[in-house]
C-alpha positions as CSV (number, residue, x, y, z in Angstrom):
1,X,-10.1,5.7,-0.4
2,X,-9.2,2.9,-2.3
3,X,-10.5,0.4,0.0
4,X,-13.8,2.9,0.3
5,X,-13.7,2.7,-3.7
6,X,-14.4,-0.7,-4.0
7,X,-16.0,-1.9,-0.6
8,X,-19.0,-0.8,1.6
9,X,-17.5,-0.7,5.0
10,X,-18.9,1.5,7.9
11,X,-16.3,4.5,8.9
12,X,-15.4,2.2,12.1
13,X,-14.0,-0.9,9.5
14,X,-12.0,1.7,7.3
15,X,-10.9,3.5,10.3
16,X,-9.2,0.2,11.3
17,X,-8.2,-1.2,8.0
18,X,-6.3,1.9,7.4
19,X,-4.8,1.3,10.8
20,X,-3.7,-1.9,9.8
21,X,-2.4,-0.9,6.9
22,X,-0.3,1.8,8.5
23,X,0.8,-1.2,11.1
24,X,1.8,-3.4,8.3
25,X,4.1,-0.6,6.4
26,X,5.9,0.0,9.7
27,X,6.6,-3.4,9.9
28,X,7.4,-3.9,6.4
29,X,10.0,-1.2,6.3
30,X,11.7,-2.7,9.5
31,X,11.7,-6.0,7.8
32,X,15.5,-6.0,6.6
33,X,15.6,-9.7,5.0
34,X,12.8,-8.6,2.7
35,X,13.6,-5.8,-0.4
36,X,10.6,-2.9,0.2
37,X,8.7,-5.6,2.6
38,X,7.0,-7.6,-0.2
39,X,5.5,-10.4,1.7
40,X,5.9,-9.3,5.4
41,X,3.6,-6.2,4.8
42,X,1.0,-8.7,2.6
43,X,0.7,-11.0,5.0
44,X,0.6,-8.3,8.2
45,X,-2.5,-6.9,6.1
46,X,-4.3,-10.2,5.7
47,X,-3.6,-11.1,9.3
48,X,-4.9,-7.9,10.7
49,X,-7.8,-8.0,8.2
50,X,-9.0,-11.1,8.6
51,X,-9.8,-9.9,12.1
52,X,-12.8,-7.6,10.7
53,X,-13.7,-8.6,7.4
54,X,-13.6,-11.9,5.2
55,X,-10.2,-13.5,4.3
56,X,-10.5,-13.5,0.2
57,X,-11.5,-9.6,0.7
58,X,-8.7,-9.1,3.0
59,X,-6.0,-10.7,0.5
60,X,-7.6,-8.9,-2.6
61,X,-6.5,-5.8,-0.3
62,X,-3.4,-6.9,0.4
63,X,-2.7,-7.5,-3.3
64,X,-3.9,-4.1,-4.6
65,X,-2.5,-2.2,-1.8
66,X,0.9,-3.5,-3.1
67,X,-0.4,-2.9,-6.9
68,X,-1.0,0.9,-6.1
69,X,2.2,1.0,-4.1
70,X,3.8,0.1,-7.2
71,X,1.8,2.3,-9.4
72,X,2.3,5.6,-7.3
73,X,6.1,4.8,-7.2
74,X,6.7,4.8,-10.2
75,X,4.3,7.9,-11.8
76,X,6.1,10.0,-8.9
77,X,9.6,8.8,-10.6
78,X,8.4,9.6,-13.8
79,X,7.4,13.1,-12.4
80,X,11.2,13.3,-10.9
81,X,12.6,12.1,-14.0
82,X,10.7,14.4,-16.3
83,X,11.6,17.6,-14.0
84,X,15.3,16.8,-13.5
85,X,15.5,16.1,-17.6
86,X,14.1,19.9,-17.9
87,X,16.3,21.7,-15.9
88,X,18.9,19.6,-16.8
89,X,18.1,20.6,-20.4
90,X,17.5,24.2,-19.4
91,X,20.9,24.8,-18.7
């Protein structure tokens, strides 16, 4: 959705770039030298990308798949925060 959001690609380039995306966080994960894969997934995404759409598009994708990463992380520990602060509280 996010790539769909801000690019006109056919069902057949999404289906793939969220392929590649899924490759690249499997690989990023099993990438021990590198803290939460930064890099190694990046550049897995451009790689892959580049395959089936232009290169400057593919690393703007790279670079706001990793922003929204990011951003989702940390709402969701906000969320975990805020409810272990109110039960915490409530007892």
């Amino acid at each position: 959705l996010l790539t769909y959001s801000m690019f006109d690609y056919s069902i057949s380039k999404l289906i793939y770039i969220a392929g590649a995306n899924a490759l690249a966080g499997i690989i990023g994960m099993l990438a021990f030298f590198s803290p939460s894969g930064i890099g190694v997934r990046e550049g897995i995404i451009v790689v892959l990308l580049t395959q089936a759409i232009p290169s400057s598009e593919a690393s703007f994708l790279a670079i706001m798949y990793r922003l929204w990463f990011v951003f989702v992380f940390q709402l969701l520990s906000v969320i975990a925060l805020k409810i272990i602060l109110y039960y915490h509280n409530k007892q």
